[in-house]
KOLKEFI-920447 format. One record per residue (C-alpha): residue number from 1; x, y, z; chain; residue in one letter. Coordinates in steps of 0.05 Angstrom, whole numbers. Layout:
BEGIN
     i        X        Y        Z   ch   aa
   NUM        X        Y        Z    A    a
...
This chain:
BEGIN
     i        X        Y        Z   ch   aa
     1      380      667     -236    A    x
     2      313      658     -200    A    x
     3      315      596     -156    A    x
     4      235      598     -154    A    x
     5      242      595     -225    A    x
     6      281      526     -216    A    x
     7      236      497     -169    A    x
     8      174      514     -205    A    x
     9      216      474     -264    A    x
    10      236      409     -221    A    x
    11      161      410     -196    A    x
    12      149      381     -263    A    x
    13      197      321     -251    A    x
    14      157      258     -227    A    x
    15      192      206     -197    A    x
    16      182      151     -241    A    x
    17      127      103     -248    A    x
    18       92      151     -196    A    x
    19       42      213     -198    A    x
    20       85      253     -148    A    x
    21      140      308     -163    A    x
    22      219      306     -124    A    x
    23      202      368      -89    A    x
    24      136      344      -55    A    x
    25      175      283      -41    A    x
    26      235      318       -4    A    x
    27      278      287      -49    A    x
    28      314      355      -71    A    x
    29      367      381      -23    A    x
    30      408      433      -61    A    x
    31      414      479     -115    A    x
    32      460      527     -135    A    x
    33      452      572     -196    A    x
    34      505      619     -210    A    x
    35      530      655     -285    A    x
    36      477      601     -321    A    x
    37      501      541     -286    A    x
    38      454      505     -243    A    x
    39      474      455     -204    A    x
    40      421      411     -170    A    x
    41      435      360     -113    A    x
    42      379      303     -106    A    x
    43      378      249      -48    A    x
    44      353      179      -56    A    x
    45      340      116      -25    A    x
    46      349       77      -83    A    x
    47      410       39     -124    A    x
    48      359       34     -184    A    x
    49      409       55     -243    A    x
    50      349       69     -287    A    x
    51      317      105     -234    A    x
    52      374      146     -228    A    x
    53      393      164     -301    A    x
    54      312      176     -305    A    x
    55      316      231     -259    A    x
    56      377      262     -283    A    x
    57      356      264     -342    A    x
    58      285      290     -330    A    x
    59      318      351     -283    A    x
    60      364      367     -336    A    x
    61      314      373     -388    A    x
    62      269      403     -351    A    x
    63      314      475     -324    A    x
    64      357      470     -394    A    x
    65      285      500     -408    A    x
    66      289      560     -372    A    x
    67      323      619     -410    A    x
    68      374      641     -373    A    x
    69      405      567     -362    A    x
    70      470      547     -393    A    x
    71      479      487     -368    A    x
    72      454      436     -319    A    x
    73      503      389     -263    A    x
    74      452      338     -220    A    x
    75      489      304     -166    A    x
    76      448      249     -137    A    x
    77      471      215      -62    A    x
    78      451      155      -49    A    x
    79      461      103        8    A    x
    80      528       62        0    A    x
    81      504       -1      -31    A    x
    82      542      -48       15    A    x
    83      502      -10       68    A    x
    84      436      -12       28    A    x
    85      438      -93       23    A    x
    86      451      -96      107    A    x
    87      398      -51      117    A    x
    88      351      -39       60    A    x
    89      305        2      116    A    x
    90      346       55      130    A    x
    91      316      125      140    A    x
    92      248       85      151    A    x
    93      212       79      220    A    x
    94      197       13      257    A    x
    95      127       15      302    A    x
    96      145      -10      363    A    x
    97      125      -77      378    A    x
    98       87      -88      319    A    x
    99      132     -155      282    A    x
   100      103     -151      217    A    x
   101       73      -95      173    A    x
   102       35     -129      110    A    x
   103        4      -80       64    A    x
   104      -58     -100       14    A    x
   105      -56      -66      -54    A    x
   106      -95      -78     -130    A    x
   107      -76      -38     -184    A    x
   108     -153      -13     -200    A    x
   109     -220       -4     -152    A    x
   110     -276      -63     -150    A    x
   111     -236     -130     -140    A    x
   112     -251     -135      -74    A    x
   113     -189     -112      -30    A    x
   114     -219      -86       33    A    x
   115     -265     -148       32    A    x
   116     -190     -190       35    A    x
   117     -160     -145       84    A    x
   118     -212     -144      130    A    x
   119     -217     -230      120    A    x
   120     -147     -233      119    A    x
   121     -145     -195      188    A    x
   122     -192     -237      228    A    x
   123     -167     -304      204    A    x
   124      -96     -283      226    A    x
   125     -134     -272      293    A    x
   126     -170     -337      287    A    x
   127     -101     -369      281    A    x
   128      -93     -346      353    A    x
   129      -49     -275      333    A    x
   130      -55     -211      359    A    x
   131      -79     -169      303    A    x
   132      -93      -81      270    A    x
   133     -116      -65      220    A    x
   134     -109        5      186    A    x
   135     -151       31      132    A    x
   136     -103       76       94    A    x
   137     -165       86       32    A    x
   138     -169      159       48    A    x
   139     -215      172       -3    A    x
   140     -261      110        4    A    x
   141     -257       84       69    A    x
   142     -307       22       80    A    x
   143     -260       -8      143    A    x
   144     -309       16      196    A    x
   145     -371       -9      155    A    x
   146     -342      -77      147    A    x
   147     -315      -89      225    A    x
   148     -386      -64      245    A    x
   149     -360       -2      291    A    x
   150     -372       73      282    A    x
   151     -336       82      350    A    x
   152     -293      154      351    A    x
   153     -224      137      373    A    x
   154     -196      177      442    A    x
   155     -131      197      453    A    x
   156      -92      172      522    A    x
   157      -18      191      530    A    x
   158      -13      232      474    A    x
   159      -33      170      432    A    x
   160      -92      155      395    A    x
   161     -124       87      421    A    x
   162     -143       41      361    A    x
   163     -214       14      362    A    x
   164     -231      -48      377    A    x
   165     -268      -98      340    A    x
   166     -281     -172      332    A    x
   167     -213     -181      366    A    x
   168     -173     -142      316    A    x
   169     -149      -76      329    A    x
   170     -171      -15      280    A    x
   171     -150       53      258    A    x
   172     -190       93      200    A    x
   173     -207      163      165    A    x
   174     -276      133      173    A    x
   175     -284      131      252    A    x
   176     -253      213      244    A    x
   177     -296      242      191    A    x
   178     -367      251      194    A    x
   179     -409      201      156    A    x
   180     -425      209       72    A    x
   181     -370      268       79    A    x
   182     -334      274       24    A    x
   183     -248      276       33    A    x
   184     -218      322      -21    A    x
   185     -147      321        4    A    x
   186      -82      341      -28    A    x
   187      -33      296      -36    A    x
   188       12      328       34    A    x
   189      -47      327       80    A    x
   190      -61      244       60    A    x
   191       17      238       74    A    x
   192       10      271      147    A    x
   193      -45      231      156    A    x
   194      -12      162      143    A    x
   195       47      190      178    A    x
   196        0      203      242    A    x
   197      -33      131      231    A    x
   198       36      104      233    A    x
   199       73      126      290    A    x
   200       27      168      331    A    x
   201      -37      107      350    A    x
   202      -22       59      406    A    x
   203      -25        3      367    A    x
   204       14      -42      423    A    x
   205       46     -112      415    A    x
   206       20     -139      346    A    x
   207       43     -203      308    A    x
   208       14     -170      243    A    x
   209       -3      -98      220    A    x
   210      -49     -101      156    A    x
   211      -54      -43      119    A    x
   212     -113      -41       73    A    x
   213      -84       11       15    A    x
   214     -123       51      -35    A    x
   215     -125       30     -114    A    x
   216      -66       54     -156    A    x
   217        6       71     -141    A    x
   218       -2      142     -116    A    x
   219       12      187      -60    A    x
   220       -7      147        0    A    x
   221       26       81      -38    A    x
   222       92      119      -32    A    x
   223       76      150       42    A    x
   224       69       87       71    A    x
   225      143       53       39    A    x
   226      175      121       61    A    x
   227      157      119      124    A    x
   228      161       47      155    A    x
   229      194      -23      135    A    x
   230      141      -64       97    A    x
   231      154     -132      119    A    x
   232      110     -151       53    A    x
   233       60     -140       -5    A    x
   234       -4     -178      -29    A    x
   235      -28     -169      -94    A    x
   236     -110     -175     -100    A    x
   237     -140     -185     -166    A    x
   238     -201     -217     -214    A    x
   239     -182     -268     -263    A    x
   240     -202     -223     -322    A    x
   241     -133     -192     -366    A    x
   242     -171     -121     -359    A    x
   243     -156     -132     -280    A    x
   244      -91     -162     -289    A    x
   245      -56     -118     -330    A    x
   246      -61      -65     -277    A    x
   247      -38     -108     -229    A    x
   248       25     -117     -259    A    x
   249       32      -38     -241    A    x
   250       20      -52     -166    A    x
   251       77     -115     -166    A    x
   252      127      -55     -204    A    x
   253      114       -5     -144    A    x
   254      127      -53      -97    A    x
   255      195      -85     -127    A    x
   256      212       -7     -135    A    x
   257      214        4      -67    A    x
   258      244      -65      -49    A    x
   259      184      -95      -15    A    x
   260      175     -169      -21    A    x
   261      110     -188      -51    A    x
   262       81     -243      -12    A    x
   263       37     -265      -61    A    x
   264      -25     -263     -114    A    x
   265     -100     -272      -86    A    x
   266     -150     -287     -139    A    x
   267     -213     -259     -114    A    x
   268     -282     -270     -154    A    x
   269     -257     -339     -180    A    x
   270     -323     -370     -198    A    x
   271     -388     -379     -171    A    x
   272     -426     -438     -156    A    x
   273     -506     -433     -171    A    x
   274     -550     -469     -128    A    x
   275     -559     -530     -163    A    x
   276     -475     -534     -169    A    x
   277     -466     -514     -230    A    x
   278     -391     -476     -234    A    x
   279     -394     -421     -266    A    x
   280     -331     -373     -279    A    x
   281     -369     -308     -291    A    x
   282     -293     -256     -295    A    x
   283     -257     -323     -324    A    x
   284     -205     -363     -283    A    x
   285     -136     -380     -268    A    x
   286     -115     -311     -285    A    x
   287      -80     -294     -214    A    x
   288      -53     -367     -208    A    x
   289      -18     -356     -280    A    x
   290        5     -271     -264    A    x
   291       35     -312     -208    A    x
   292       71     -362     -237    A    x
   293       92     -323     -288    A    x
   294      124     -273     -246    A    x
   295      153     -325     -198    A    x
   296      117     -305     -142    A    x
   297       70     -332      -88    A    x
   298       -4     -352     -105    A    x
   299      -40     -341      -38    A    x
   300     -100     -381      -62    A    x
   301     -171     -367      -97    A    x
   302     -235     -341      -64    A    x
   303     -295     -351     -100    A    x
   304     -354     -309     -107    A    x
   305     -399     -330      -47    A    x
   306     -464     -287      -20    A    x
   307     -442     -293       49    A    x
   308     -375     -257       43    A    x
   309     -419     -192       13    A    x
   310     -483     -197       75    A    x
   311     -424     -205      119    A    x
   312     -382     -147      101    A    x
   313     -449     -105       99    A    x
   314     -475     -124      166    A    x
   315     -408     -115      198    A    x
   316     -393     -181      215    A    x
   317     -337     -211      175    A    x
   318     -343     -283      145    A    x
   319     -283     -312      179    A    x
   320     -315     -296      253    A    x
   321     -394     -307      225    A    x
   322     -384     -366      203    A    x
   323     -324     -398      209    A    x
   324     -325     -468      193    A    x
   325     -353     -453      135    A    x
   326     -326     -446       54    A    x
   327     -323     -382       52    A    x
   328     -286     -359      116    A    x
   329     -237     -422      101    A    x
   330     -220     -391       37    A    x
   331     -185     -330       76    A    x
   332     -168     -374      135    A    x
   333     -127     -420       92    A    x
   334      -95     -355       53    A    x
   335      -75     -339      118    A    x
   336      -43     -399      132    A    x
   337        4     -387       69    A    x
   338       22     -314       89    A    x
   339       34     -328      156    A    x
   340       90     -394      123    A    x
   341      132     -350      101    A    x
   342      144     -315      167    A    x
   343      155     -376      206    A    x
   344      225     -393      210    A    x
């Protein structure tokens, strides 16, 4: 039997809940096909029972289709789970010196995620921590925009310096690429990238690493939990159930791959016209309820205020603008709570 043949077949295997197939993953590490028998040896870092009879399945159904196959044997290894609870991070990759790895994720575009990273960033600095940043939106990279730098980064010891801005230290597509230039990337070029973004930028002694992810549960989602230890996961959305129910999606990637969710930000919680009128233009309470529903941290509310949008477009972030002020106290405060459950 044709072994391309199989692996052309298994390419059609997604991991579950995810866009990507077990070959591009790396997840496949035999397969032996001999007088119509195939069998197939997969390796994963997960004790996930339904995971694993997913994938089974899935690889058996998808070679039984082949002609010539008789029958199908998947053998899946998988850590020991004693060993898995000691050290859920095995396999992954610590960057050195940096304590905590926090990565910012919404389930769909336009609620305002980069706008929280970047916040969320420089009020951890205004707290008095040492701070990066790393814009891992491949495809829509608005980092540099909002931290006001178009700076190229240099490399010095065969690592690439971060650039500094407003205190906090900064890695993006966007300082690399040309500007308006479009990125039309496969899915194995965005995971060198991240890889390189990682563990090959001098990102020196940090307290926090924020990683400001793209929308959706795809390829550089599942990068970024393969290749170092989240320490954990915020959740941003708008009140409105249109936003929510996608958000659920982001909290299920993130309890896949065993990374505590820190917590819910509502973003876009109301507005308050000029003559003080509240007004809750998406709804409200929405995050605060996902939250409590799912017994999970809510990080707070952040209302929609003019300032936070002329900040972020002239560079100059809220919290270091202005930061006595509503607005930057919204993400200071949020802050506050993320950085509670890291004190001991």
């Amino acid at each position: 039997m044709d072994k391309e043949n199989i692996l052309n077949a298994l390419r059609n295997v997604k991991y579950p809940g995810y866009n990507r197939d077990i070959i591009s993953f790396g997840l496949l590490k035999g397969i032996k096909a001999e007088n119509g028998k195939v069998e197939i040896t997969i390796s994963l870092t997960t004790n996930n029972p339904e995971i694993i009879n997913q994938l089974r399945k899935d690889c058996e159904t998808a070679v039984l289709n082949i002609p010539e196959v008789k029958e199908v044997v998947v053998e899946i290894s998988r850590p020991d789970h004693q060993h898995s609870q000691q050290n859920p991070w095995a396999g992954q990759t610590r960057i050195k010196d940096v304590k905590h790895i926090i990565a910012v994720a919404s389930g769909k575009g336009g609620v305002g995620k980069s706008t929280c990273s970047v916040n969320i960033a420089c009020a951890l600095k205004h707290l008095g921590l040492e701070v990066g940043l790393l814009d891992c939106d491949i495809y829509g990279p608005t980092i540099p925009l909002m931290m006001g730098t178009k700076q190229q980064p240099f490399i010095e010891n065969d690592k690439l310096q971060p650039i500094l801005s407003h205190g906090v230290k900064l890695m993006s597509i966007g300082f690399l690429i040309e500007d308006d230039a479009p990125i039309i990337w496969r899915g194995p070029l965005i995971t060198k990238v991240i890889q390189q973004f990682l563990h090959e930028v001098d990102w020196g002694k940090l307290d926090y690493l924020i990683i400001d992810l793209p929308p959706g549960t795809g390829d550089a989602q599942l990068s970024l939990c393969q290749n170092v230890p989240l320490d954990g996961g915020i959740i941003v959305t708008t009140p409105q159930e249109v936003s929510l129910g996608v958000v659920r999606k982001g909290i299920g990637m993130f309890e896949k791959v065993n990374v505590k969710i820190l917590g819910i930000i509502e973003n876009m919680s109301y507005f308050i016209t000029p003559s003080g009128e509240r007004v809750e233009i998406f709804g409200n309470g929405g995050g605060r309820n996902e939250a409590n529903r799912r017994g999970i941290s809510f990080l707070g509310e952040v209302p929609i205020f003019t300032e936070i949008r002329i900040s972020g477009d002239n560079g100059i972030p809220v919290v270091i603008s202005d930061p006595d002020k509503p607005p930057a106290q919204a993400f200071i405060n949020i802050a506050r709570e993320i950085q509670k459950q890291f004190v001991q």
